[in-house]
C-alpha positions, 0 to 999 in steps of 0.5 A: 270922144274917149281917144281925145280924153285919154290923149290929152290926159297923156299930153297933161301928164306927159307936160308935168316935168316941165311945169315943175320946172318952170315952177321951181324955176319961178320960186328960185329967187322968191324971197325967204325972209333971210337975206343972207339965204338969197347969197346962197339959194339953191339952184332948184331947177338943175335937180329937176332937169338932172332927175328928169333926164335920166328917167324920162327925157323925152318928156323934157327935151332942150328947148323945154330945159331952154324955156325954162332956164329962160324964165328964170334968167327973166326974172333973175334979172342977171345975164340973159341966157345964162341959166338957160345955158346952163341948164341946157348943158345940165341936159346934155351932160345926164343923157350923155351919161344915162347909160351909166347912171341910171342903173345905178342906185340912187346914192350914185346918182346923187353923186352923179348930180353932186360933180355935174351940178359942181362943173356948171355951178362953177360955169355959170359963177365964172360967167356971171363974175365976168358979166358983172366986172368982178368975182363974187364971193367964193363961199357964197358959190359953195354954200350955193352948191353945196345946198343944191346938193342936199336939196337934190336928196330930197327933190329926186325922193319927191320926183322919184315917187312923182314918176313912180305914180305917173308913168311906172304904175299899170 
């Protein structure tokens, strides 16, 4: 009885990457009372893959990252599969430089985050543009980006102490 306990106290713990991100990918596009915040709204999902790559990727594999990005094209209500695209990238691109950004400090990292999240952004600006028969508003992309930036300093803290607790004590 205490292995079934401890295994599911593992699978518990092991899922909680992925219920942050399906989390924060549900309170994306809740509304915060400006609408001209909505313009600009961070993407609060591509943090939590990002982050969760480089320490952990074996807790959030692609299709979790494909899930999540789904839910939040679900509820967006914009091109199907788009975030889900994107987010899927995200993953591919932090592992694909793991060896090179994780032993770097943080500061790093967050640059790190700062150009992939730029490219994809971008990405998906471009897609969404074509999807929708004409080019949005340049400064509403990088006022998007630019607040997903500063909002990845405070959510790889969180993340950071989150993983310190979780998965780094004895």
């Amino acid at each position: 009885m205490g292995g079934l306990i401890y295994r599911a106290l593992v699978a518990i713990r092991g899922s909680i990457p992925f219920l942050i991100g399906f989390l924060l990918a549900s309170l994306t596009f809740a509304r915060y009372g400006a609408p001209e915040f909505s313009l600009v709204t961070p993407s609060l999902t591509l943090p939590v893959i990002y982050y969760w790559t480089l320490r952990q990727p074996e807790l959030l594999p692609s299709w979790a990252v494909f899930l999540i990005g789904l839910w939040q094209d679900i509820l967006i209500g914009g091109p199907l599969g788009l975030m889900a695209l994107l987010l899927v990238l995200m993953r591919g691109a932090a592992e694909t430089q793991r060896p090179v950004l994780l032993p770097q400090s943080a500061l790093f990292q967050w640059f790190g985050y700062a150009i992939l999240s730029l490219a994809l952004t971008a990405l998906g600006w471009v897609i969404a543009s074509i999807w929708a028969g004409q080019f949005f508003d340049v400064f509403s992309f990088i006022g998007h980006w630019g607040l997903g930036v500063l909002l990845y300093g405070v959510l790889g803290l969180l993340f950071g102490r989150l993983n310190h607790f979780l998965f780094e004590q004895a």
